[in-house]
N, C-alpha and C positions, 0 to 999 in steps of 0.2 A: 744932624744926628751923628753923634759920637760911635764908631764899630770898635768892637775891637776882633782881636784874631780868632775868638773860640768860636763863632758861630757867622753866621751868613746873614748881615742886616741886622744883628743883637745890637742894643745899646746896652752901657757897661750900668744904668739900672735895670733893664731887665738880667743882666748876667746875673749882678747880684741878687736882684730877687730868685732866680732860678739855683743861687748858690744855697742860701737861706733856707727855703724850700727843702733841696736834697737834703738839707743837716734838719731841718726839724724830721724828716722824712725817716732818718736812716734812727734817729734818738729813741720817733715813736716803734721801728720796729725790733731796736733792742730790749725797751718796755714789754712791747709784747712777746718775746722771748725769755727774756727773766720770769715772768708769770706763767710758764712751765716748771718751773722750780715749785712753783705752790701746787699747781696741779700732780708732778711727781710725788710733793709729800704728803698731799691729799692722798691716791693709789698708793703709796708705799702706809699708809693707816691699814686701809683696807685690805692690803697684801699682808700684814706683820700680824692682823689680828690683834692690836691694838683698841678697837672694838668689838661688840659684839658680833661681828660680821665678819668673816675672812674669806677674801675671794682672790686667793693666792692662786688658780689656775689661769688667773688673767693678769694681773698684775704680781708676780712673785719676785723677792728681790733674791737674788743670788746665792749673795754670802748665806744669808740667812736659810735658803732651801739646801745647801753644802753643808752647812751646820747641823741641820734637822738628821743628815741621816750619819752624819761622825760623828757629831754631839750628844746625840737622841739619849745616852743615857744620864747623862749630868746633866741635858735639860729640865727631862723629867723631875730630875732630885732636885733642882735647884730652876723653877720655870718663871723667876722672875729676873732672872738673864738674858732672857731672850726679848720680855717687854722692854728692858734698858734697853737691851741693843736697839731694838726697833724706836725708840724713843729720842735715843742718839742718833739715830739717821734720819727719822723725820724733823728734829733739831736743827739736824747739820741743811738740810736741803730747805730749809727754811730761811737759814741764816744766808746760805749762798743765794737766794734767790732775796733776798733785801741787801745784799750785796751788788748782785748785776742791776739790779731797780734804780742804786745808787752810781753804775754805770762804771764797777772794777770788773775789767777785764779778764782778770785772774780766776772769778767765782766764775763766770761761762768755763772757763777750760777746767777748774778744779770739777765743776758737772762732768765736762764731758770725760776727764778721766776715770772718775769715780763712777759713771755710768757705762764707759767704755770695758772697764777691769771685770765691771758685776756680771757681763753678756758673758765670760769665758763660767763662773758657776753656772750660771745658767745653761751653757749648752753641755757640760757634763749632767748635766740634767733634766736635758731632753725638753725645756719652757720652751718651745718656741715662741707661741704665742708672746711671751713675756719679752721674749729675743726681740719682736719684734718692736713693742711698746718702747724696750730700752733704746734700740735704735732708731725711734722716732724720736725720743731727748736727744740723743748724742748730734743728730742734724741739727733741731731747732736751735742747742745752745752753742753749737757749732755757728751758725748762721747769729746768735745773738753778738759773739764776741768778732765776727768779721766787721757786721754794723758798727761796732764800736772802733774796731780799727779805721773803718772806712771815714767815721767821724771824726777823730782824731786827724787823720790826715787832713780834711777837707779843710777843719780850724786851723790845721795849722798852714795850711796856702793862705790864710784869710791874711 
């Protein structure tokens, strides 16, 4: 039996197999990562009032509660500005999240910025709750783009 250095009594096909493993490992849990982008743009439906439903004290997006109260009079005259807006963000968070799916790196960070930026409206307007939900994205897609680093690396020791 063939050792090598990384481990104690490993043979270099168990190593590889245990290499293999980690990389299908870390692939499946940037997947699952990316599919908070769907579920953000699902919440951000129901926050924008996009449908008949708006349950904006638990999901509200920032910009757009910032908006409602500097805005409020030009939305009213003009209140199919705010369905674009809302339309273009659950677009955008859609398109990022079949982005990381497709495993760019980029669409994780462009989340976490664009979800990092939206928490400071938010606490000029006292969402906590919302604060919070935002900062439950900012971790996961935090954590989706390190998987993807951490893969990256691994293929490339291969």
């Amino acid at each position: 039996m063939q050792t090598l250095n990384v481990g104690a009594g490993r043979s270099d096909e168990d190593y590889q197999a245990a290499e293999e493993q980690r990389r299908a490992d870390l692939l499946a849990e940037s997947q699952t990562d990316a599919v908070y982008f769907f579920v953000a743009a699902g919440l951000a439906v129901l926050g924008s009032g996009l449908l008949l439903i708006r349950l904006n004290w638990i999901v509200a997006i920032g910009a757009f509660e910032l908006s409602g109260i500097y805005a409020g009079p030009f939305l009213r005259l003009h209140p199919l500005v705010a369905y674009y807006a809302a339309a273009v963000w659950v677009l955008g968070l859609v398109g990022l999240g079949l982005a990381a799916r497709k495993g760019y790196r980029w669409a994780f960070w462009a989340g976490v910025v664009l979800y990092a930026a939206d928490i400071i409206p938010l606490a000029i307007t006292f969402s906590w709750l919302s604060i919070g939900v935002h900062g439950f994205f900012v971790f996961k897609w935090f954590q989706g783009q390190a998987a993807l680093r951490d893969l990256k690396e691994a293929e490339s020791r291969q």
